[in-house]
matplotlib code that plots the C-alpha trace (Angstrom):
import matplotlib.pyplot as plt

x = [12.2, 10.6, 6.8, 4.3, 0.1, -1.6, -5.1, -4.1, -6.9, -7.8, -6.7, -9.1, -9.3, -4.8, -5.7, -7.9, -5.1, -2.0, -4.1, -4.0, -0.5, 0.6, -1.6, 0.5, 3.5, 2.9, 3.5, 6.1, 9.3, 7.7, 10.8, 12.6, 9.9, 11.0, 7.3, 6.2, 4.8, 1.9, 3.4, 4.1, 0.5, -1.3, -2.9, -0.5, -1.8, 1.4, 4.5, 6.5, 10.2, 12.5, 10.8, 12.3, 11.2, 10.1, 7.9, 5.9, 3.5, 2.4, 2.0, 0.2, -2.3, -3.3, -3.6, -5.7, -8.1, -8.2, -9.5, -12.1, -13.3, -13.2, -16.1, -16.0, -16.6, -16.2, -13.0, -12.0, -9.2, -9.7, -7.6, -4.6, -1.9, 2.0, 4.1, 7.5, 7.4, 7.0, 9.5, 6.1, 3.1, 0.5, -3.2, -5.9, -8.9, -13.0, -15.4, -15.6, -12.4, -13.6, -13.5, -10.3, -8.9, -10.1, -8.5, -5.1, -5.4, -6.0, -3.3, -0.5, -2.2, -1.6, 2.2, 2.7, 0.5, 2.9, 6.4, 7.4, 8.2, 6.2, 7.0, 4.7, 1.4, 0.4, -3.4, -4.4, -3.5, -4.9, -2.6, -1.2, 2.2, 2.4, 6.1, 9.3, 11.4, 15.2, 14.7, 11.7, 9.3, 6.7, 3.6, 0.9, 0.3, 0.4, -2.0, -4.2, -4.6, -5.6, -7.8, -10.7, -9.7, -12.1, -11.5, -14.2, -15.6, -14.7, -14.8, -12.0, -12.6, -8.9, -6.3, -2.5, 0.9, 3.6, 7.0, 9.1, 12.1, 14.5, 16.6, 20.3, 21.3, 22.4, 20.6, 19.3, 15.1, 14.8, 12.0, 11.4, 9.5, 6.7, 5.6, 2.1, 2.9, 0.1, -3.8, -6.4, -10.4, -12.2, -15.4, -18.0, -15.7, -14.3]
y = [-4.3, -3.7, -3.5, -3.1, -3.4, -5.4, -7.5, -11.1, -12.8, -16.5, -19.5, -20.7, -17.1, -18.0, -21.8, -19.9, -17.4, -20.4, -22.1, -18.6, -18.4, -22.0, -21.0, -17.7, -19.9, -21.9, -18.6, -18.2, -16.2, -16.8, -18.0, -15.0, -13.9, -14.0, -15.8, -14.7, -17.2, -17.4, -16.2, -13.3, -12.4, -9.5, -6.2, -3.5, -1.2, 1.1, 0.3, 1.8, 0.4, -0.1, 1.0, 1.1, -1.3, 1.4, 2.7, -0.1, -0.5, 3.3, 2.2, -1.4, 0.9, 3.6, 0.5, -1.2, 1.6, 2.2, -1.3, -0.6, 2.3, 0.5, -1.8, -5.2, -5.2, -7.4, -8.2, -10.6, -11.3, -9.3, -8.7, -7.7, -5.3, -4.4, -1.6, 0.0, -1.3, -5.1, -5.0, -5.9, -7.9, -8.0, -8.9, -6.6, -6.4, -5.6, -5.3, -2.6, -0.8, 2.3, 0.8, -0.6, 2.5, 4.1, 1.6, 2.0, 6.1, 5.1, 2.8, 5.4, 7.9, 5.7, 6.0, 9.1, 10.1, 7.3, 9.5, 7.2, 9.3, 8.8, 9.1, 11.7, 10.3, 8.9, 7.6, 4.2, 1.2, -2.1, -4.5, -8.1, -8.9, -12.1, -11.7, -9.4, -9.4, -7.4, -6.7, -5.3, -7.9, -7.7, -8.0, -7.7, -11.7, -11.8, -8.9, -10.2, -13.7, -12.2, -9.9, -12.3, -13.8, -13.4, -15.1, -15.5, -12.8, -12.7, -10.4, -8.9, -8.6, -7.6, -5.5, -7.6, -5.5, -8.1, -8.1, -9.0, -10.7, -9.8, -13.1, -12.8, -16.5, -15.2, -18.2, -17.2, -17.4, -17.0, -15.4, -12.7, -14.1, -12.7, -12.8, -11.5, -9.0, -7.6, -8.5, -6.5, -7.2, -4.7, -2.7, -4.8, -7.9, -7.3]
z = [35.7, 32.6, 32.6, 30.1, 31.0, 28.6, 27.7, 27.5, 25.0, 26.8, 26.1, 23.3, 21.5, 21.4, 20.2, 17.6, 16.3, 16.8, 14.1, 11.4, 12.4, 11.7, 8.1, 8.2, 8.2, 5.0, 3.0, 1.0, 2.6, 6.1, 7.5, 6.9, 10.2, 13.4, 15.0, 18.1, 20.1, 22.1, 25.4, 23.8, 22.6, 24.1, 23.3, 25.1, 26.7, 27.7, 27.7, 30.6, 29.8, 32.9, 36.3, 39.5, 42.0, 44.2, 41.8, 41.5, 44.2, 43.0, 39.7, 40.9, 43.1, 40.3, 37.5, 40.4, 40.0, 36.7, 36.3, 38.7, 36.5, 33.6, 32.7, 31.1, 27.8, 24.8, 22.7, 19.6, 17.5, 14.1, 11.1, 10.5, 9.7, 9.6, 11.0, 10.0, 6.1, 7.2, 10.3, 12.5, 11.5, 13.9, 14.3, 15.1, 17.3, 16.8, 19.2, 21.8, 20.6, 22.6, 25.9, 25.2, 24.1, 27.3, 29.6, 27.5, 28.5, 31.7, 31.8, 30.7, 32.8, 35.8, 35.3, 34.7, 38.0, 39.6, 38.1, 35.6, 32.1, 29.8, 25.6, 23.8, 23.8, 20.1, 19.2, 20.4, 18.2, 19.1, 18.1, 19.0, 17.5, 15.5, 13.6, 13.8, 10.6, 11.2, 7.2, 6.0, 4.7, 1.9, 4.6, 2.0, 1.7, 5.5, 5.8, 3.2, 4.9, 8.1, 6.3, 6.8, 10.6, 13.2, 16.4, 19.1, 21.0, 25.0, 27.8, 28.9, 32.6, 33.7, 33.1, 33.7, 34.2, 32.5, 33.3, 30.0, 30.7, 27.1, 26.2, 27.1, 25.5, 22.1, 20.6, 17.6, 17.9, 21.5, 22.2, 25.2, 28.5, 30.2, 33.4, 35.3, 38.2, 38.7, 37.3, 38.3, 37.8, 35.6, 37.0, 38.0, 37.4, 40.5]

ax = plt.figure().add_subplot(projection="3d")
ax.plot(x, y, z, "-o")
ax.set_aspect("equal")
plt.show()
């Protein structure tokens, strides 16, 4: 199955950024986007691809205590910014980025410590995907209008392994669907 771990904002901080996108939408060319939508917003914290079932309940145990060792700690919406020359345009995060780039080393150090291979490691990007473009895009109005977006602050007080279920249809637009199999409480959460 393929897995990622991931922080999943709450439902009012996704009411908060469904609002900038619908504003994100307005822009001219913004149909040329492919939109993710809202079941599809998180902050990844590894991706671990296809994993074979019997690897899971290792992985599951050593996320488990990673959580544990990780405290709470407080997250919000911020910003924005594109990758790969406007293929990915994504929303950033403030707050205590440390702690959430602590539980994302954590969380790729859990699989490899449960066999699953790993890419080389690259530096911690918090990032929540918004739109996918096939072509590249010119994301500088998109990244200017988030510029200024600020959701509301929450505690993140777990740490979810999703399974992502790609769409097999072949209708243009469908979007991927994701699924919690795993959601452990943070530190002192728990």
């Amino acid at each position: 199955m393929r897995l990622f771990a991931a922080v999943l904002p709450p439902d009012a901080v996704a009411d908060e950024l469904a609002a900038e996108v619908a504003r994100l939408k307005r822009l001219p060319g913004a149909d040329r986007l492919r939109w993710t939508g809202r079941p599809g917003w998180h902050f990844t914290l590894a991706f671990y691809g296809e994993v074979a079932d019997e690897l899971v309940p290792g992985l599951s145990e050593r996320l488990a205590r990673a959580a544990a060792r990780t405290d709470p700690f407080a997250l919000a919406v911020s910003g924005g910014g594109q990758f790969g020359h406007g293929r990915a345009l994504w929303a950033g995060a403030s707050g205590d980025l440390e702690s959430l780039r602590l539980l994302a080393g954590r969380a790729e150090a859990a699989a490899r410590r449960a066999g699953l291979p790993m890419e080389e490691h690259r530096r911690y990007k918090a990032h929540l995907t918004v739109a996918r473009s096939r072509d590249a895009v010119d994301p500088h109005p998109y990244v200017e209008a988030l510029a200024d977006f600020t959701g509301s602050r929450w505690t993140v007080t777990a740490l979810t392994l999703v399974r992502s279920n790609l769409p097999h249809s072949g209708v243009p637009g469908e979007q991927p669907r994701y699924e919690a199999v795993g959601r452990w409480a943070l530190g002192a959460a728990g």
